[in-house]
N, C-alpha and C positions, 0 to 999 in steps of 0.2 A: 423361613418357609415352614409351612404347616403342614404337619402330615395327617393322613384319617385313619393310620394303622400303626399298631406297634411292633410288626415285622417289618422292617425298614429292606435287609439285604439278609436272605434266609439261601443256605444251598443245601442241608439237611431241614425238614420238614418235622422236628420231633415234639407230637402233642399230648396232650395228656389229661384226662379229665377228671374234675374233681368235686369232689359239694365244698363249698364257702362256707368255712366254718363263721364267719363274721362279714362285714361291708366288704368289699373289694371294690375299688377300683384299675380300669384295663391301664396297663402298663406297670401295675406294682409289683416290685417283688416280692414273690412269692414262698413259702414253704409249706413242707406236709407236715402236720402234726400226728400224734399216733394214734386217733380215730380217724388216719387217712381222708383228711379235709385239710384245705390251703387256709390260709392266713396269713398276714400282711408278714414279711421276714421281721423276726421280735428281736435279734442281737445284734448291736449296734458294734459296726467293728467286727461280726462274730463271723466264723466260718459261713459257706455260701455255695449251693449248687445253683447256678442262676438259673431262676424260671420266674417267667415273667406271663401275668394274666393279658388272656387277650380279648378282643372286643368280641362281645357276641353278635358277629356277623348275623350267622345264621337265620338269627331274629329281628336282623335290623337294626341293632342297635350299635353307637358310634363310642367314641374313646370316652365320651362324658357321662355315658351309661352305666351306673356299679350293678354288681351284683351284691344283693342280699343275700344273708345268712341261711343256708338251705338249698339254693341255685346251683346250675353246674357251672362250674368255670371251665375251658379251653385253656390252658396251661402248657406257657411254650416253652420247650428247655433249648434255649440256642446252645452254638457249638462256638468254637474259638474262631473269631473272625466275622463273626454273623453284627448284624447294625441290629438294637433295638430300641425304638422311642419311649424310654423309660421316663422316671416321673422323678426332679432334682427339688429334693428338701429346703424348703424356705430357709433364708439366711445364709444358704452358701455363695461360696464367689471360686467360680471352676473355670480355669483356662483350657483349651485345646491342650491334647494330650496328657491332660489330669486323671491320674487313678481314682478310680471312685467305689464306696463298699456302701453298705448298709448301714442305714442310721437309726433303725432299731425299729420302723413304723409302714415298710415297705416301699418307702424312698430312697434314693440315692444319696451319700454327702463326699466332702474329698475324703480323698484317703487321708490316717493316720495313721504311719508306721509305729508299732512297739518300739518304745525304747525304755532298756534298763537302766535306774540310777545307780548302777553299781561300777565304781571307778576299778581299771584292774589294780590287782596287789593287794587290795582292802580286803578284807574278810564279808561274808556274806552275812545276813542278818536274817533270820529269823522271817519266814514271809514266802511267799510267790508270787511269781507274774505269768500270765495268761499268753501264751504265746498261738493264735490264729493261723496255721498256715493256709488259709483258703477265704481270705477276707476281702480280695481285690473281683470285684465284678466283672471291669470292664476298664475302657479308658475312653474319656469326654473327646468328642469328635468337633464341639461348639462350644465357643466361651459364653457362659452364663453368668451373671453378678445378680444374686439374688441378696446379699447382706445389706441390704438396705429398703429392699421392698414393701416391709410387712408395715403397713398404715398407708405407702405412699400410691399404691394402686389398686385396684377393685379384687376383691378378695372373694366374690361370686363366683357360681359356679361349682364344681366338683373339685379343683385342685387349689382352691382358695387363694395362697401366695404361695406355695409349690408351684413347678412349670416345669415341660414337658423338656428331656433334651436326649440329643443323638448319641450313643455309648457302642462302643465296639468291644464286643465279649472278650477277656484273654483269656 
């Protein structure tokens, strides 16, 4: 089923407006950078306050509609439990009840848990690892297999071989 909005299932209302520091397209996720303008989420994997761009109604215009660099974006911060029709990164293959984070471009991919090579008992070595505690967005509400798409369908359009899918905030 196709939806025409990226507020799927909203019980807090929380919006928030912003100039587009670059392209945006509605359903991306979002962040503020510090001349307070959004941008497509840049850390893949990386910590995450979800906010998600939404369509500009207002003026009529539908989910296929970006906004250009300078524009106001409508910026919706859902709460835990809210549905939003976000936008799943070419190449992934996400089941129902798949965790899902940022894949650096303001898409969606599966999650990847941290994990350390370090056996116990061994001594540590020299180095760090980057531990994210706020990297899970959401969790896939619709299986998707995108790892095979990219050549095999029309790539037109605003989300080329990205595709739209249903995520339930945690």
């Amino acid at each position: 089923m196709s939806y025409e909005t990226v507020k799927l299932k909203k019980y807090l209302d929380i919006i928030e407006e912003y100039e587009a520091d670059a392209a945006i397209t509605p359903g991306m996720l979002i962040e503020l950078n510090s001349d307070e303008e959004v941008k497509a989420h840049a850390t893949a994997g990386g910590n995450v306050l979800p906010m998600f761009a939404l369509e500009d109604e207002l003026q009529g215009h539908g989910l296929e509609d970006q906004f250009a660099a300078g524009d106001m974006v409508q910026c919706w911060i859902p709460n835990r439990g809210e549905v939003v029709y976000a936008i799943l990164a070419d190449g992934q293959n996400v089941a129902i009840g798949d965790f899902l984070e940022s894949n650096g471009a303001g898409y969606l991919q599966a999650h990847s848990p941290d994990v350390d090579s370090w056996e116990s008992g061994s001594k540590q070595e020299a180095g760090s690892v980057t531990v994210y505690g706020n990297q899970i967005v959401g969790v896939a509400l619709e299986a998707k297999d995108l790892s095979g798409s990219s050549g095999e369908e029309d790539s037109s359009g605003v989300l080329g071989y990205n595709k739209r899918i249903k995520v339930r905030i945690v």
